[in-house]
C-alpha positions in Angstrom: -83.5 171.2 -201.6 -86.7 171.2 -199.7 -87.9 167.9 -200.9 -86.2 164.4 -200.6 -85.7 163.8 -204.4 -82.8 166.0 -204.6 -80.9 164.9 -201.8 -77.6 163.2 -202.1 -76.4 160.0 -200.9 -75.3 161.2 -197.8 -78.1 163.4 -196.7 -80.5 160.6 -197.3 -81.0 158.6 -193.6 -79.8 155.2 -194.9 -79.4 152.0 -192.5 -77.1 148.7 -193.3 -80.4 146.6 -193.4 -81.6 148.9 -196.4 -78.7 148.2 -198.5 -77.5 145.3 -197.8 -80.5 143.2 -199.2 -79.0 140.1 -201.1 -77.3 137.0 -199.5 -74.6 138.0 -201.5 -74.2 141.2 -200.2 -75.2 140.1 -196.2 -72.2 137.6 -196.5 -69.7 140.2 -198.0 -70.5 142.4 -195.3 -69.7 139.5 -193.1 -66.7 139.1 -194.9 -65.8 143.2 -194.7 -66.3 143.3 -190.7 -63.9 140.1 -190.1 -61.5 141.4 -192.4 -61.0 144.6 -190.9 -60.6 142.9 -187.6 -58.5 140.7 -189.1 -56.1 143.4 -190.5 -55.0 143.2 -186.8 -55.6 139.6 -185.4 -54.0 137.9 -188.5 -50.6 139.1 -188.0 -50.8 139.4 -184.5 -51.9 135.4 -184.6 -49.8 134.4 -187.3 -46.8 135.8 -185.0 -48.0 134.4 -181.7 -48.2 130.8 -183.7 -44.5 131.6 -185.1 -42.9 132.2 -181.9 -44.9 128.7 -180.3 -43.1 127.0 -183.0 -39.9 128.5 -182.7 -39.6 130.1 -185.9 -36.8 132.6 -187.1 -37.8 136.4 -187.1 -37.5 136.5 -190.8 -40.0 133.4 -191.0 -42.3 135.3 -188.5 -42.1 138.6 -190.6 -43.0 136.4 -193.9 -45.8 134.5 -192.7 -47.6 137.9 -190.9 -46.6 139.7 -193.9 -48.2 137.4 -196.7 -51.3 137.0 -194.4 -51.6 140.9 -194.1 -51.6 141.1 -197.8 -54.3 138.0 -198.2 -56.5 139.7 -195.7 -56.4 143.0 -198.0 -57.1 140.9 -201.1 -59.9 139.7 -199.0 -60.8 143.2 -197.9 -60.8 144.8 -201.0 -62.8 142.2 -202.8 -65.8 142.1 -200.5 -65.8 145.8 -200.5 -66.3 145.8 -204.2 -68.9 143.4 -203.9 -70.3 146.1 -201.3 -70.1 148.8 -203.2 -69.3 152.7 -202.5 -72.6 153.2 -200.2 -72.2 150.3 -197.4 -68.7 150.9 -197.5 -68.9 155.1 -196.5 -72.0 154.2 -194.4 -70.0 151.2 -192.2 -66.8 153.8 -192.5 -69.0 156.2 -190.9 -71.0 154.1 -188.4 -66.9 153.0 -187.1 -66.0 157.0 -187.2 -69.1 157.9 -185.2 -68.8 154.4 -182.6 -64.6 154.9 -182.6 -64.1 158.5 -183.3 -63.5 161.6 -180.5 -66.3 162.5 -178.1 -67.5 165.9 -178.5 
């Protein structure tokens, strides 16, 4: 493999910008960052804004639980709209940022 041509997917250098080219595809990004924040915050949220209210434990649990479970409808969605190379170059750009320090 001495030329480019034969390369995969993943030994070709590949930024976000170069994929992600459509408004449709910029906004699902958009959509794939804040849900994988959001995988965290909503429950966390939804729980905070239970226990303000004075909500049972069982109506905590139900409301963080069904917006979990949106936010993964969400999730999965725009990461279809994505498609499989933003999503393993974002996965990788997290794993690099997030991972261990060698």
């Amino acid at each position: 493999m001495i030329n480019g041509a034969n390369k995969t997917l993943d030994e070709q250098e590949m930024t976000i910008k170069d994929l992600v080219n459509t408004p449709l595809k910029k906004a699902a990004l958009l959509v794939f960052i804040l849900t994988n924040i959001g995988m965290v915050a909503v429950p966390v949220a939804l729980a905070a804004y239970g226990g303000a209210l004075g909500w049972s434990a069982g109506e905590v649990a139900s409301a963080s639980g069904i917006g979990f479970a949106v936010n993964e409808v969400v999730l999965i969605a725009s990461a279809l709209l994505l498609g499989k190379p933003i999503v393993a170059l974002v996965k990788s750009k997290i794993k690099n940022r997030f991972g261990k320090k060698k």
